[in-house]
C-alpha positions as CSV (number, residue, x, y, z in Angstrom):
1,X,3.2,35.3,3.2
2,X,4.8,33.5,0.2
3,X,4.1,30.4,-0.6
4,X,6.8,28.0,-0.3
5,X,8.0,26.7,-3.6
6,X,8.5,22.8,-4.9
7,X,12.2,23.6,-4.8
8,X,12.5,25.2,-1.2
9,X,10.0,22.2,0.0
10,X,12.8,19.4,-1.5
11,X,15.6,21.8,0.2
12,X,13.6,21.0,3.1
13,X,13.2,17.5,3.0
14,X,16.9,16.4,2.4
15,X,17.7,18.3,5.1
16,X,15.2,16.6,7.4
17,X,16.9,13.3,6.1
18,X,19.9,14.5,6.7
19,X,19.7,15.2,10.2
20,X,17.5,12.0,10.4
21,X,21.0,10.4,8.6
22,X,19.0,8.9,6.0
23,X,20.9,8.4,2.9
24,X,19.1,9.7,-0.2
25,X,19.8,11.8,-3.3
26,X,17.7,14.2,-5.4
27,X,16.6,12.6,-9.0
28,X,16.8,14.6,-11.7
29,X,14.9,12.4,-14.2
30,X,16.0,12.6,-18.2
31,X,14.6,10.6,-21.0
32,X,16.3,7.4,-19.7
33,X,14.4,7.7,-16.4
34,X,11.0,5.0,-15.6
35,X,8.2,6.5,-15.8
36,X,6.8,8.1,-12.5
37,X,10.3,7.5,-10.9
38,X,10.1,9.5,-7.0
39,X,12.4,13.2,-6.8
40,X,13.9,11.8,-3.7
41,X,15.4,8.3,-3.6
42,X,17.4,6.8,-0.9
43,X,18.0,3.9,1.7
44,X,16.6,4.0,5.1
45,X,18.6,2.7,8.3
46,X,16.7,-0.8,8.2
47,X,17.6,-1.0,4.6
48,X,14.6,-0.1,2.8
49,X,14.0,1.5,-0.1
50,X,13.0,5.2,0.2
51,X,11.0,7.3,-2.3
52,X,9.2,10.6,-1.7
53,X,7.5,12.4,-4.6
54,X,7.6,16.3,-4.0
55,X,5.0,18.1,-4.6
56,X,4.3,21.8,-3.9
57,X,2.3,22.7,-0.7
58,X,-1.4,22.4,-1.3
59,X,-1.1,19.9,-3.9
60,X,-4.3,17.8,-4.7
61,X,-4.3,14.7,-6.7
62,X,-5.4,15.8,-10.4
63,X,-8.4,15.1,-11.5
64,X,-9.4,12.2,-14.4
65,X,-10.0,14.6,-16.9
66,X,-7.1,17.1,-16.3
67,X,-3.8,16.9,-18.1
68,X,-1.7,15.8,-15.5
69,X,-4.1,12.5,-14.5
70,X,-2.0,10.6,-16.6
71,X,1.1,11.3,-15.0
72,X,0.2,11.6,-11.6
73,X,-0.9,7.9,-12.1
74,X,2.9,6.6,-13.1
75,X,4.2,8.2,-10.2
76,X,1.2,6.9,-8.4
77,X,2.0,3.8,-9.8
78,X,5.7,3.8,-8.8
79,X,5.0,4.7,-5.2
80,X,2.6,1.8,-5.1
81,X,5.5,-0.6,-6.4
82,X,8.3,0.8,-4.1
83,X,5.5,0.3,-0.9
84,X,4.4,-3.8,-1.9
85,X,7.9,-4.4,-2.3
86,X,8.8,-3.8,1.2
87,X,9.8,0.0,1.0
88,X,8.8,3.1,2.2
89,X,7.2,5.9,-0.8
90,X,4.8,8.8,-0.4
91,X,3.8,12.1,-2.3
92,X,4.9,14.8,0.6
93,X,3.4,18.8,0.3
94,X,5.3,19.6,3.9
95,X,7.5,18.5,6.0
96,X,4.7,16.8,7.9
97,X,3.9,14.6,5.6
98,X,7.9,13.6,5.3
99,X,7.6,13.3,9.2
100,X,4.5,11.4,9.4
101,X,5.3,9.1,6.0
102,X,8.7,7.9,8.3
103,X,7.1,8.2,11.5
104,X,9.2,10.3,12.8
105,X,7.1,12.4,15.4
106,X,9.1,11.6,18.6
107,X,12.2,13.3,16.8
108,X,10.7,16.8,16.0
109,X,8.8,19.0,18.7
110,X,6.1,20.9,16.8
């Protein structure tokens, strides 16, 4: 079976926020961007800020030494600003971890 791609897993996810009617919108970045900024920004029904960065299934946090440390930790970094301000940001792999970060279990039968 093929594994599902970074791109089919953010198809996936807007559409679970759109059923959800969660307004949000894809981020494309660009040199003008912060650093780390989330794929998927948006506004939850209580007014929260929402930030989910996509990552493609059986991701696993880079290690200190590998290239991507660095950047991993700005998005890290981000989603750690986003949550102690009062909003709601996660890395998802699945759209488990988009269902769980929301909790959003008693809306989906699995």
């Amino acid at each position: 079976m093929k594994q599902q791609s970074e791109t089919e897993l953010t198809k996936a996810i807007r559409s679970v926020l759109k059923t959800c009617g969660i307004f949000h919108f894809k981020h494309w970045g660009g040199p003008m961007s912060p650093k780390g900024i989330a794929d998927i920004l948006g506004i939850l029904p209580t007014g929260r800020m929402l930030a989910i960065e996509v990552k493609k299934p059986g991701w696993a946090p880079p290690s200190p030494g590998a290239k991507a440390f660095r950047h991993h930790q700005e998005q890290q970094r981000f989603i750690d600003t986003i949550n102690a301000n009062g909003g709601v940001a996660f890395f998802a792999s699945s759209i488990e971890d988009v269902i769980n970060g929301l909790g959003l279990q008693d809306r989906f039968l699995f």
